[in-house]
PDB file of N, CA, C, O and CB in Angstrom:
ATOM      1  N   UNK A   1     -12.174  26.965 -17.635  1.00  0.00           N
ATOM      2  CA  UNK A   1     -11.863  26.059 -16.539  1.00  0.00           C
ATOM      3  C   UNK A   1     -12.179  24.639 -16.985  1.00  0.00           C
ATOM      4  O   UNK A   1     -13.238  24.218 -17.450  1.00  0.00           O
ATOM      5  CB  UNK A   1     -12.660  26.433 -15.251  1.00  0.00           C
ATOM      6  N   UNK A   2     -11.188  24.069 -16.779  1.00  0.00           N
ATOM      7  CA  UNK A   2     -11.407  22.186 -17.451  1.00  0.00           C
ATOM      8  C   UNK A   2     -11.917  21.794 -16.157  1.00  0.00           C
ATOM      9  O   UNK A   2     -11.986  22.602 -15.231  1.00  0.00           O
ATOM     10  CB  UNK A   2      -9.681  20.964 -18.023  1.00  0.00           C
ATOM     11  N   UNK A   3     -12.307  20.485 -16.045  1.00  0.00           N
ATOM     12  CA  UNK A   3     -13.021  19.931 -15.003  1.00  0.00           C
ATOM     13  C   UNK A   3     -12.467  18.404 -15.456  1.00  0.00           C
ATOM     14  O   UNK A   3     -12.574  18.025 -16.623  1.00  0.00           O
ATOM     15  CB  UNK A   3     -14.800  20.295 -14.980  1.00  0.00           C
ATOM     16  N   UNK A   4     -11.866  17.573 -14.404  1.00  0.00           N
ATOM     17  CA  UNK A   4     -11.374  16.065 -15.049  1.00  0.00           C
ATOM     18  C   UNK A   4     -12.399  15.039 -15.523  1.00  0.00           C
ATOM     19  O   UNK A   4     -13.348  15.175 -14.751  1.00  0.00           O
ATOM     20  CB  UNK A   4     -10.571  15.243 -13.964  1.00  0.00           C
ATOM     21  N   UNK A   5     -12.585  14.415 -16.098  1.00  0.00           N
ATOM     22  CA  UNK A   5     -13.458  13.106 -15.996  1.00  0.00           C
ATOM     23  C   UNK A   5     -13.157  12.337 -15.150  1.00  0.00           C
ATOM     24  O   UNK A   5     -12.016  12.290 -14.688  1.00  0.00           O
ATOM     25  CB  UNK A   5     -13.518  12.329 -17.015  1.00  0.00           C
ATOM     26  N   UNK A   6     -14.331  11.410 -14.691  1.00  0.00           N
ATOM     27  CA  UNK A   6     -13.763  10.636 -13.815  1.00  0.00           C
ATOM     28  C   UNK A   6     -14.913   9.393 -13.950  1.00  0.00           C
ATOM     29  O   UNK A   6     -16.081   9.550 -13.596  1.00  0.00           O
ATOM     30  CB  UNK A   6     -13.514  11.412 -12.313  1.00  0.00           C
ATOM     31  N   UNK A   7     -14.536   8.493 -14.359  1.00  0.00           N
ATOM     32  CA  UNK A   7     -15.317   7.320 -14.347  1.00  0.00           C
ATOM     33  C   UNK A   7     -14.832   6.221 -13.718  1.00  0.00           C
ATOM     34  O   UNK A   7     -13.692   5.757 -13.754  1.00  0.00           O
ATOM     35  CB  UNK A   7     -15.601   6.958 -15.513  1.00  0.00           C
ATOM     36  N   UNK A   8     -16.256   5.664 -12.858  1.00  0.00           N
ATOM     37  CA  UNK A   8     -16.077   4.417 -11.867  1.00  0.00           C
ATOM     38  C   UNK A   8     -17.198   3.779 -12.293  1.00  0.00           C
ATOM     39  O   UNK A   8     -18.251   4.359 -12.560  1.00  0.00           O
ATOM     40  CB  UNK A   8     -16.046   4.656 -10.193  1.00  0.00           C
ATOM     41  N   UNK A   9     -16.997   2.489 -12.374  1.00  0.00           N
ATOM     42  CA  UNK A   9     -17.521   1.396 -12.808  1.00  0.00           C
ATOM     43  C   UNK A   9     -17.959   0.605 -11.606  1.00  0.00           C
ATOM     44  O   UNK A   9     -17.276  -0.174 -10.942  1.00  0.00           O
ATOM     45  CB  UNK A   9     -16.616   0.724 -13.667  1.00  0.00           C
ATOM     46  N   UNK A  10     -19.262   0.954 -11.437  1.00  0.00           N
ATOM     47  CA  UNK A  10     -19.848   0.130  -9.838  1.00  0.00           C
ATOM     48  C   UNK A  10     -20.112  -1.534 -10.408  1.00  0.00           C
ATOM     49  O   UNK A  10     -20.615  -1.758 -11.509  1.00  0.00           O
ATOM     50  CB  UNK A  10     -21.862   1.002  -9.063  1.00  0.00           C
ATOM     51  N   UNK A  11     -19.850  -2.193  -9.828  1.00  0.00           N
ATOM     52  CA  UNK A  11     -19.967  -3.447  -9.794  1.00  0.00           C
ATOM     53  C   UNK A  11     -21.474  -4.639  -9.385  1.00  0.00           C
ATOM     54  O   UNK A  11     -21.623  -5.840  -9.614  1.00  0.00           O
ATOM     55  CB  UNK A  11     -18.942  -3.513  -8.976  1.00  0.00           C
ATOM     56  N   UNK A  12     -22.426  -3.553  -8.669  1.00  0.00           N
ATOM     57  CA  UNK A  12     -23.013  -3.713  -7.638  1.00  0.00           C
ATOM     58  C   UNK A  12     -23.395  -3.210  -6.252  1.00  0.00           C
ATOM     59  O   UNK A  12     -22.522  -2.456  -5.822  1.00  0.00           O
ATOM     60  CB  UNK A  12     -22.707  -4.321  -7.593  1.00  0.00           C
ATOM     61  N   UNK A  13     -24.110  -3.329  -5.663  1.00  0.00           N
ATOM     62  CA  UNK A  13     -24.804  -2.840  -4.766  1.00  0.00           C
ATOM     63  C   UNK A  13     -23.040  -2.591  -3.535  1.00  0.00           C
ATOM     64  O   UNK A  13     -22.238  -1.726  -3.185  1.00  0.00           O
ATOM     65  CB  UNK A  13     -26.372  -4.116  -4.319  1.00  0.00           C
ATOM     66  N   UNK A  14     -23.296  -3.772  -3.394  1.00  0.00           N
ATOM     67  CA  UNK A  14     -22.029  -3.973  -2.418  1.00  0.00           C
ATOM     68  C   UNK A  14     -20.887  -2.656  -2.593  1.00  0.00           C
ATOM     69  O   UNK A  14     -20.754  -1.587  -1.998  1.00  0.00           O
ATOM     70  CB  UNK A  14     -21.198  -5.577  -2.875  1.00  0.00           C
ATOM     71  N   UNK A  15     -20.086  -3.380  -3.823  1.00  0.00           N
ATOM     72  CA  UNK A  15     -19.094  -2.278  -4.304  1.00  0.00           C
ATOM     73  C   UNK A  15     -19.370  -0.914  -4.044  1.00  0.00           C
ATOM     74  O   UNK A  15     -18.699  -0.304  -3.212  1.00  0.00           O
ATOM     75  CB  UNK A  15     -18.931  -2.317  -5.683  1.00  0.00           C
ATOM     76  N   UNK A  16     -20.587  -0.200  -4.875  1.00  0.00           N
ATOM     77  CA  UNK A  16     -20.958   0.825  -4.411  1.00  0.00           C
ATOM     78  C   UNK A  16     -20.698   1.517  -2.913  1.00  0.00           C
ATOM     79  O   UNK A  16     -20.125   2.579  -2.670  1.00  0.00           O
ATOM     80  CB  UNK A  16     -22.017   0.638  -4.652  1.00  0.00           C
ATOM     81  N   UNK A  17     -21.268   0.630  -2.049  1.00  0.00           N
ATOM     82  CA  UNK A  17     -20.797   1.281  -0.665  1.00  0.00           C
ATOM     83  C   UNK A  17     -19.368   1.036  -0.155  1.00  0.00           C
ATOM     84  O   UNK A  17     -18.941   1.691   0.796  1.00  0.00           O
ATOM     85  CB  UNK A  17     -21.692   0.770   0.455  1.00  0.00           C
ATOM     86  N   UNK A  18     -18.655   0.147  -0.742  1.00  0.00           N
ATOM     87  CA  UNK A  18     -17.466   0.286  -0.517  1.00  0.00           C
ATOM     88  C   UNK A  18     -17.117   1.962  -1.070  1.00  0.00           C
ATOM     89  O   UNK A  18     -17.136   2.945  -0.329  1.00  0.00           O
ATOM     90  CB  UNK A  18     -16.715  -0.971  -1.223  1.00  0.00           C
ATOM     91  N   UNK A  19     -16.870   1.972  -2.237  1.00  0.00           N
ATOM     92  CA  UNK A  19     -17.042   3.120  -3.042  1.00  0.00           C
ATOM     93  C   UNK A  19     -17.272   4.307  -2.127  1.00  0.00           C
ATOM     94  O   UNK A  19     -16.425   5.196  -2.035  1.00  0.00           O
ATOM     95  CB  UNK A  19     -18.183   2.930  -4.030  1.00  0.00           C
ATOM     96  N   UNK A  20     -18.527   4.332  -1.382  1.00  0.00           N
ATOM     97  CA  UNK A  20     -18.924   5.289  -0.914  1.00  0.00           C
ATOM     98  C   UNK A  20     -18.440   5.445   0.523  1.00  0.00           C
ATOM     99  O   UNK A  20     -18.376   6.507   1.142  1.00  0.00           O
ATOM    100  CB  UNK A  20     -20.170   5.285  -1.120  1.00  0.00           C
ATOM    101  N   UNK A  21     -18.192   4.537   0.853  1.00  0.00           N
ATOM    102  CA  UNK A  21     -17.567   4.746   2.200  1.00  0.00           C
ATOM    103  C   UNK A  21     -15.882   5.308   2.511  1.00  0.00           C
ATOM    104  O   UNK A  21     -15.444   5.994   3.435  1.00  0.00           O
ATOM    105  CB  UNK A  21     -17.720   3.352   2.797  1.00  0.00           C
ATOM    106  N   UNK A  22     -15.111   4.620   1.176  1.00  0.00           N
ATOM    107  CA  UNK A  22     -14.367   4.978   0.939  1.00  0.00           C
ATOM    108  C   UNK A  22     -13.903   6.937   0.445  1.00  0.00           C
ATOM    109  O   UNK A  22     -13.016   7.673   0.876  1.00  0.00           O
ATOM    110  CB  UNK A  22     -14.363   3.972   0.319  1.00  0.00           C
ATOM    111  N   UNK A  23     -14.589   7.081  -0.214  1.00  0.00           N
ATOM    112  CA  UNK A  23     -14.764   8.610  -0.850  1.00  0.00           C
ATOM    113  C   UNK A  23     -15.185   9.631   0.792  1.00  0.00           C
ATOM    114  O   UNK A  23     -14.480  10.540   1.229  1.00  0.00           O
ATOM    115  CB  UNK A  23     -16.479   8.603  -2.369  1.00  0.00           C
ATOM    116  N   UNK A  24     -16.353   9.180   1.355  1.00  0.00           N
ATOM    117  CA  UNK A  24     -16.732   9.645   2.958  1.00  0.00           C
ATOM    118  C   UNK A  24     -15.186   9.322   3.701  1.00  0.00           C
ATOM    119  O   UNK A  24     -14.521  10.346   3.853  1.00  0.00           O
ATOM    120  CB  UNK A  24     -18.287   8.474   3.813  1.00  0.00           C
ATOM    121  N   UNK A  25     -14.810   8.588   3.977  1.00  0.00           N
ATOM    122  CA  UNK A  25     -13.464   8.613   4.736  1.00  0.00           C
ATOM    123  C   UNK A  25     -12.377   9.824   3.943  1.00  0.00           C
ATOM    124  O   UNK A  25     -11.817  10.815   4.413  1.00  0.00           O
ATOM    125  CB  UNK A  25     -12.739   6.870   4.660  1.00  0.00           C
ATOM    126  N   UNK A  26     -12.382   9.366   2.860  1.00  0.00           N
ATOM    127  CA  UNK A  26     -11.371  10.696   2.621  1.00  0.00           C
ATOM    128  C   UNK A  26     -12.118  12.105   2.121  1.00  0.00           C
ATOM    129  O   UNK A  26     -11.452  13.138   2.058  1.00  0.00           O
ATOM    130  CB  UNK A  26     -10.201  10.291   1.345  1.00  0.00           C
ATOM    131  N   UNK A  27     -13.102  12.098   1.875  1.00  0.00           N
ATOM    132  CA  UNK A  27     -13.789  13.860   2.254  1.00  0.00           C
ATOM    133  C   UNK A  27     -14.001  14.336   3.984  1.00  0.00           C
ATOM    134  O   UNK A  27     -13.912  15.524   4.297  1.00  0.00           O
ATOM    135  CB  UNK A  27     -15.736  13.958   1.507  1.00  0.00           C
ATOM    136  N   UNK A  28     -14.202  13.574   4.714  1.00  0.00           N
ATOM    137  CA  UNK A  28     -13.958  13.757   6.104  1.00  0.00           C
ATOM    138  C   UNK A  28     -12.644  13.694   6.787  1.00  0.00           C
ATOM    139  O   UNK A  28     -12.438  14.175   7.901  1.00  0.00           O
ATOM    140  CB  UNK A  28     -14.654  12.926   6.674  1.00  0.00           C
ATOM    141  N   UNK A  29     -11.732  13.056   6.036  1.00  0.00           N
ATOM    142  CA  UNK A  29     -10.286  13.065   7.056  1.00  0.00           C
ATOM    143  C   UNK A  29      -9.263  13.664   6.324  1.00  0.00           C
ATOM    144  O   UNK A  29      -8.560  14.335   7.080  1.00  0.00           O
ATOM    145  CB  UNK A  29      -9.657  11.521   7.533  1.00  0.00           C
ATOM    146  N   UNK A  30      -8.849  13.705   5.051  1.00  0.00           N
ATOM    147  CA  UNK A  30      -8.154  14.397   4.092  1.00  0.00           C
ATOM    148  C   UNK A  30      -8.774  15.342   3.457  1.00  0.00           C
ATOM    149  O   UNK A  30      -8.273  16.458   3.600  1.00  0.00           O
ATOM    150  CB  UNK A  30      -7.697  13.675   3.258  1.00  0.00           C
ATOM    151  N   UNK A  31      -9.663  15.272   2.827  1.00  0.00           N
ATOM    152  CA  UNK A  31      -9.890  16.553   2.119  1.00  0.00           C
ATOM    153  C   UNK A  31      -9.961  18.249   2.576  1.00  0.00           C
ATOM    154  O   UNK A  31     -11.021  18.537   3.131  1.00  0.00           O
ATOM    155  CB  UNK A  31     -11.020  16.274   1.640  1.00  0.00           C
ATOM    156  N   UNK A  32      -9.317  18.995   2.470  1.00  0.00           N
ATOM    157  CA  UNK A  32      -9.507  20.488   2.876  1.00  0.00           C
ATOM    158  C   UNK A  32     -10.679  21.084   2.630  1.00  0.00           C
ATOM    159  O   UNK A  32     -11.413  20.697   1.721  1.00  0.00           O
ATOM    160  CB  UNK A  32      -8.627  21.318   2.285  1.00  0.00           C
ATOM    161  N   UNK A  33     -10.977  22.099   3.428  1.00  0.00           N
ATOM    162  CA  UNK A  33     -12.719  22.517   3.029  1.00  0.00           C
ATOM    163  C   UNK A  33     -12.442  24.035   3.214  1.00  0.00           C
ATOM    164  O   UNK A  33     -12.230  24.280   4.402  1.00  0.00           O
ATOM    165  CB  UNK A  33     -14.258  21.810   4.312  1.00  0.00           C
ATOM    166  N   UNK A  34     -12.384  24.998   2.512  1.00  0.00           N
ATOM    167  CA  UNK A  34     -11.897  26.208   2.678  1.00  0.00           C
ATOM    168  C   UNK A  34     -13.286  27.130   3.909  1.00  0.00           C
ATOM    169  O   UNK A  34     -12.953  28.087   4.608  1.00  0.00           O
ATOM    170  CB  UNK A  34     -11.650  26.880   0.866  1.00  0.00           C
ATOM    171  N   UNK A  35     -13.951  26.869   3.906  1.00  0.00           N
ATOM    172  CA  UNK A  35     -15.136  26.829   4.644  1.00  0.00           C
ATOM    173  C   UNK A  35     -14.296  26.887   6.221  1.00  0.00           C
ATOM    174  O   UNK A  35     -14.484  27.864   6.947  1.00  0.00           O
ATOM    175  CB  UNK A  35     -16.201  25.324   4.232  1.00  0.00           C
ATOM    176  N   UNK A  36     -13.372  25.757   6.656  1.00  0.00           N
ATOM    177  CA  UNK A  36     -12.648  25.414   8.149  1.00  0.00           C
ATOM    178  C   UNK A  36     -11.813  25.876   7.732  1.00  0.00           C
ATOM    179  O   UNK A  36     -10.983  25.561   8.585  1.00  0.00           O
ATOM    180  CB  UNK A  36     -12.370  24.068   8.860  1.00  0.00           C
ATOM    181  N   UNK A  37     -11.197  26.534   6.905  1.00  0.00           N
ATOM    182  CA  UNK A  37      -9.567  26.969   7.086  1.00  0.00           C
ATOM    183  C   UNK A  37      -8.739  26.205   6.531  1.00  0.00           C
ATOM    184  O   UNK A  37      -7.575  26.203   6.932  1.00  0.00           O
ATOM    185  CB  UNK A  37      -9.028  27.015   8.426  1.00  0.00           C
ATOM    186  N   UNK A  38      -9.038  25.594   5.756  1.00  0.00           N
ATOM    187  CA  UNK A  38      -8.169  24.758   5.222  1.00  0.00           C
ATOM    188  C   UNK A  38      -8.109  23.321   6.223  1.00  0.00           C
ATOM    189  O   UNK A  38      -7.110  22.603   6.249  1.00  0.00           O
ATOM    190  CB  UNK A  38      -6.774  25.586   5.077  1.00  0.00           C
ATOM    191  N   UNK A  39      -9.031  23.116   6.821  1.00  0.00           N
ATOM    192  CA  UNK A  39      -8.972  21.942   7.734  1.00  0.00           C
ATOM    193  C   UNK A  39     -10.084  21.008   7.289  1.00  0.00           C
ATOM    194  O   UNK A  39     -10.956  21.445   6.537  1.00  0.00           O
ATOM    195  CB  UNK A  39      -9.139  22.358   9.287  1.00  0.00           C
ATOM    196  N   UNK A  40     -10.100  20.162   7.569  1.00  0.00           N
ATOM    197  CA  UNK A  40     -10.490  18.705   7.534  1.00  0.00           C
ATOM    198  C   UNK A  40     -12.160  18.662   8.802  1.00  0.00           C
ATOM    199  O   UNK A  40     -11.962  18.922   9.989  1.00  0.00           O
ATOM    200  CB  UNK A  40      -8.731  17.579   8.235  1.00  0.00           C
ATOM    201  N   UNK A  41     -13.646  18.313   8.308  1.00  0.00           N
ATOM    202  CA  UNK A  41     -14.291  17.784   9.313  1.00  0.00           C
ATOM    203  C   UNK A  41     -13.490  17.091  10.653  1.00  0.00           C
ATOM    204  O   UNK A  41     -13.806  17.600  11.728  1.00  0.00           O
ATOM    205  CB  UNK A  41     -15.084  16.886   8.652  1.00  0.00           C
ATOM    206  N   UNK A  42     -12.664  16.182  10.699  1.00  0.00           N
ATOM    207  CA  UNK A  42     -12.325  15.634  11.363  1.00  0.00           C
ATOM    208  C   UNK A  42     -10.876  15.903  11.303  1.00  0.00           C
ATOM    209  O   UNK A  42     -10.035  15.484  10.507  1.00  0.00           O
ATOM    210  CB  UNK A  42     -12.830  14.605  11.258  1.00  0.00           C
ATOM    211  N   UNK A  43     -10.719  17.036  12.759  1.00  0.00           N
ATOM    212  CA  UNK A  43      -9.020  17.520  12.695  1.00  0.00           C
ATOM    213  C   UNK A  43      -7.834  16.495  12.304  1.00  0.00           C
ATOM    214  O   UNK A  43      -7.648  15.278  12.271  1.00  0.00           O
ATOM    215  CB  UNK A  43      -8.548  18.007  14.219  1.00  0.00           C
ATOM    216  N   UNK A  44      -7.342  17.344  12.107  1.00  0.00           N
ATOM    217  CA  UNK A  44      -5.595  16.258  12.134  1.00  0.00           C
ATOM    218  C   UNK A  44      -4.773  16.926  12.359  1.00  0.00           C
ATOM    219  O   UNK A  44      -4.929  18.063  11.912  1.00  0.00           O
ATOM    220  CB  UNK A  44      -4.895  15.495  10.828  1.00  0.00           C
ATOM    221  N   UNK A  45      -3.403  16.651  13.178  1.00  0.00           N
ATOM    222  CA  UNK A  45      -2.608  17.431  13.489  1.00  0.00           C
ATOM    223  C   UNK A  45      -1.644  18.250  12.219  1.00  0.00           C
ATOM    224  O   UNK A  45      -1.602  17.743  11.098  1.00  0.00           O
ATOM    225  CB  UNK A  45      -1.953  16.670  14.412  1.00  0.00           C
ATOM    226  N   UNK A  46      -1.065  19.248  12.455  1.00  0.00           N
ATOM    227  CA  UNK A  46       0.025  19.275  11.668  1.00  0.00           C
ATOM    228  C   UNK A  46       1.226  18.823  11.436  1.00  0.00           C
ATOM    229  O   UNK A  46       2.086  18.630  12.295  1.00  0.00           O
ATOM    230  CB  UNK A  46       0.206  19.938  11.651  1.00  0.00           C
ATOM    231  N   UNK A  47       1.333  18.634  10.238  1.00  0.00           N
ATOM    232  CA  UNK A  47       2.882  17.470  10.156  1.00  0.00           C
ATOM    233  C   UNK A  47       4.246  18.583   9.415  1.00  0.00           C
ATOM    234  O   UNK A  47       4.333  18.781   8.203  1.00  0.00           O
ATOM    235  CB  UNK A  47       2.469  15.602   8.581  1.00  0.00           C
ATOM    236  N   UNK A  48       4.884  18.990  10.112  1.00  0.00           N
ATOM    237  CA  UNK A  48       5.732  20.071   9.596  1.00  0.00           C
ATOM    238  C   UNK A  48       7.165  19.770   8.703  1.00  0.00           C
ATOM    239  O   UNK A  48       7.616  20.210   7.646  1.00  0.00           O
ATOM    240  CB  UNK A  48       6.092  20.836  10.835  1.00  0.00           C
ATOM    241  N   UNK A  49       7.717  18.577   9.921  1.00  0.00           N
ATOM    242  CA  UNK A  49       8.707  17.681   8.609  1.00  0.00           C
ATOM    243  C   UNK A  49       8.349  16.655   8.400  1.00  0.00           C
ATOM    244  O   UNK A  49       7.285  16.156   8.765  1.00  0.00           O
ATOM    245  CB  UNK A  49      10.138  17.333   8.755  1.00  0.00           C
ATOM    246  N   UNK A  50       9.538  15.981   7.518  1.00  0.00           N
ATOM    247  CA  UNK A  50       9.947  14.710   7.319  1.00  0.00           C
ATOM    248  C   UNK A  50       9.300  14.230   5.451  1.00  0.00           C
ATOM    249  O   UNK A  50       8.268  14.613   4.901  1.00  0.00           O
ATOM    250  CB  UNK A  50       9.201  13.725   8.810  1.00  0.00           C
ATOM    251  N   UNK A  51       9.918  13.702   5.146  1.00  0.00           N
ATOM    252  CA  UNK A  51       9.473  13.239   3.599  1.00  0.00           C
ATOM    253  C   UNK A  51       8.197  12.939   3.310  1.00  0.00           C
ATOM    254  O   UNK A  51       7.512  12.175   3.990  1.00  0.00           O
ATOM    255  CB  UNK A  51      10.103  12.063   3.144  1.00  0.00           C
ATOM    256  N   UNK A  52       7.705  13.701   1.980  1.00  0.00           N
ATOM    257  CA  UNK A  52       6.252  13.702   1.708  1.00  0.00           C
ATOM    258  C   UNK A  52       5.247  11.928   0.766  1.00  0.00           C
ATOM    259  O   UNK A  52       5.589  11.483  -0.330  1.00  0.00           O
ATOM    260  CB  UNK A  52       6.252  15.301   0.561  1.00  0.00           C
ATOM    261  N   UNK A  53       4.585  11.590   1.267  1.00  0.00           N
ATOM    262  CA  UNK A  53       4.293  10.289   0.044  1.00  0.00           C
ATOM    263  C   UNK A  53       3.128  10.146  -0.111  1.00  0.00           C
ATOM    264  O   UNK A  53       2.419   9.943   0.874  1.00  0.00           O
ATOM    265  CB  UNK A  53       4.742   8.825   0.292  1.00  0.00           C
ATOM    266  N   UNK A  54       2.572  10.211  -1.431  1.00  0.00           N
ATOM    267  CA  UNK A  54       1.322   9.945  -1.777  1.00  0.00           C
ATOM    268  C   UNK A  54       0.641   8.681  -1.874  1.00  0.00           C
ATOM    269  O   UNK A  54       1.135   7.576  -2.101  1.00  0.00           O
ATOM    270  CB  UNK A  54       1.220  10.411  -2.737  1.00  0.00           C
ATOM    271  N   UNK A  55      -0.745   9.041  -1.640  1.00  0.00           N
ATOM    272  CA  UNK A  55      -1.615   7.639  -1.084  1.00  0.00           C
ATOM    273  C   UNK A  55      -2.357   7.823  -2.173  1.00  0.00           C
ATOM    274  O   UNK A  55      -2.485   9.018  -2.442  1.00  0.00           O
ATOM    275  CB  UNK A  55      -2.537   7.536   0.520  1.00  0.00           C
ATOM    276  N   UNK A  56      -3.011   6.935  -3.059  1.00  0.00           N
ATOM    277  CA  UNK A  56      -4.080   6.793  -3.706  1.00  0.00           C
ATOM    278  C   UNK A  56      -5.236   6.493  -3.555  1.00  0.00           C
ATOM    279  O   UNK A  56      -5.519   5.337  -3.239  1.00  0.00           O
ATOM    280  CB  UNK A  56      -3.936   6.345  -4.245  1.00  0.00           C
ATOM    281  N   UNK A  57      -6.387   7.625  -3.776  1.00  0.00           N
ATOM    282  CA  UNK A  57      -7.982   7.284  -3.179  1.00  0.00           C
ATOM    283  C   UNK A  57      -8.721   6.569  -4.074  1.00  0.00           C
ATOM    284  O   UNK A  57      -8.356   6.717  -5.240  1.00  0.00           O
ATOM    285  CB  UNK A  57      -8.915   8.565  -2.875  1.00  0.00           C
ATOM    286  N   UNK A  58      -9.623   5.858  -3.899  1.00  0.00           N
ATOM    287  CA  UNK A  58     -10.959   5.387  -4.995  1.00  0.00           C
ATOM    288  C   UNK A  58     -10.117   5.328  -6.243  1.00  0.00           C
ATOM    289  O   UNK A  58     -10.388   6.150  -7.119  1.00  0.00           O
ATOM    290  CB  UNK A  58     -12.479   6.662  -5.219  1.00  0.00           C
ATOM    291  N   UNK A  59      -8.860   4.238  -6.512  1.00  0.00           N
ATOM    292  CA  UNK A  59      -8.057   3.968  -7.575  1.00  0.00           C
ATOM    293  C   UNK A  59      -7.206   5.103  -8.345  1.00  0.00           C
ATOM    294  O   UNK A  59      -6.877   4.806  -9.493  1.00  0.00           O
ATOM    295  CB  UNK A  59      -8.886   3.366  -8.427  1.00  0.00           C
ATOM    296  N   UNK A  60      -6.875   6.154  -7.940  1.00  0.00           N
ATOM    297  CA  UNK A  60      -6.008   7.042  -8.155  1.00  0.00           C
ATOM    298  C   UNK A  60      -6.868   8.516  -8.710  1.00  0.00           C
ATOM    299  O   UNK A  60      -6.488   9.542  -9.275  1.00  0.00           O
ATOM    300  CB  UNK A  60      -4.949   6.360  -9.166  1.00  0.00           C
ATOM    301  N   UNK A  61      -8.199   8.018  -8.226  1.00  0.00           N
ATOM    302  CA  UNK A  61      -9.610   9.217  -8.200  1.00  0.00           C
ATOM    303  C   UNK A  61      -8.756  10.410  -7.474  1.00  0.00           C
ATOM    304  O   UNK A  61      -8.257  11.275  -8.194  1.00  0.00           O
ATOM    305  CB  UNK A  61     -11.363   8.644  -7.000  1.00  0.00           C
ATOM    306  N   UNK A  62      -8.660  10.440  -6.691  1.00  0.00           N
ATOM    307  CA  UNK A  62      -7.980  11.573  -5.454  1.00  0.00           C
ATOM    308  C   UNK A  62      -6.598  10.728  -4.808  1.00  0.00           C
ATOM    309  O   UNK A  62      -6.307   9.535  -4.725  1.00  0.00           O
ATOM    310  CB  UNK A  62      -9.378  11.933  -3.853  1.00  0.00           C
ATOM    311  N   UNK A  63      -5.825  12.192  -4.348  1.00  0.00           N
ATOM    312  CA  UNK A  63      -4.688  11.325  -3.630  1.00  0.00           C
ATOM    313  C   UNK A  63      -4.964  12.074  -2.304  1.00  0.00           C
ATOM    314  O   UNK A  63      -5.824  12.910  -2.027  1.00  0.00           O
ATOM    315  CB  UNK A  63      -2.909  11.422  -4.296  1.00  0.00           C
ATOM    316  N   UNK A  64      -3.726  11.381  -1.388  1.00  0.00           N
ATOM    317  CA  UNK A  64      -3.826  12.168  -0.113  1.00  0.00           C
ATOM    318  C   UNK A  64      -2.084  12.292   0.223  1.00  0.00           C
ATOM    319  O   UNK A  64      -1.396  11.276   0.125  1.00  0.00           O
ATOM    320  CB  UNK A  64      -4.886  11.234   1.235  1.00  0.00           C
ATOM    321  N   UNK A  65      -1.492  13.558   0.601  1.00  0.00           N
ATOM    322  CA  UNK A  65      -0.123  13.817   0.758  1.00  0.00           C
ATOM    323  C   UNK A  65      -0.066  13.841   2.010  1.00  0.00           C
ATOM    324  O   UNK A  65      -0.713  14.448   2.864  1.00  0.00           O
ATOM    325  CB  UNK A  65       0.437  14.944   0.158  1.00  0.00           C
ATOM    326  N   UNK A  66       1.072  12.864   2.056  1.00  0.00           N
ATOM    327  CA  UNK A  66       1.082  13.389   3.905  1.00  0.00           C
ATOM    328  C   UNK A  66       2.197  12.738   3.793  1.00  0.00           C
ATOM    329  O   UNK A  66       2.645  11.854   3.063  1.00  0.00           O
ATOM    330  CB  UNK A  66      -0.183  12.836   5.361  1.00  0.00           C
ATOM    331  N   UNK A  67       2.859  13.907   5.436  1.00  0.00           N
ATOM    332  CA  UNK A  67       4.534  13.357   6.059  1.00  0.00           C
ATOM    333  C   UNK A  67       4.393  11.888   6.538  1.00  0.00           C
ATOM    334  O   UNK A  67       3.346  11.531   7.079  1.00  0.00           O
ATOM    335  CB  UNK A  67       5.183  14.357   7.632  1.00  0.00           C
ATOM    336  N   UNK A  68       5.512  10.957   6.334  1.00  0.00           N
ATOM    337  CA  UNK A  68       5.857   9.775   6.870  1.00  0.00           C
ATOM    338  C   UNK A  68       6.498   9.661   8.033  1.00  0.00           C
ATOM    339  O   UNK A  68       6.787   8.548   8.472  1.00  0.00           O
ATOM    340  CB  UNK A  68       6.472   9.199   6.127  1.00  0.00           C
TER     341      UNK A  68
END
């Protein structure tokens, strides 16, 4: 099993919690947790159609897919 690297370059105190607040927003609103079912801490509806587009997290660290 490979595992990615992933390096972030904190800047500072500040940055950091950007950083971290950022990563907390998308482990709480996007990320799946097989634990809920494949759901999110913080529900979201289901999106069944319409064209798919990716968002980039913490500089292309994680993405998030979702209908438009």
């Amino acid at each position: 099993m490979s595992v990615p690297t992933a390096i972030v370059i904190v800047l500072g105190e500040a940055h950091l919690r950007q950083i971290m607040k950022s990563y907390a927003r998308y482990y709480n609103g996007f990320r799946t947790h097989r634990s809920l079912n494949k759901d999110t801490p913080n529900s979201r509806p289901v999106q069944r159609s319409g064209p798919i587009s990716s968002y980039a997290i913490l500089a292309g660290l994680h993405h998030h897919y979702a209908r438009v």
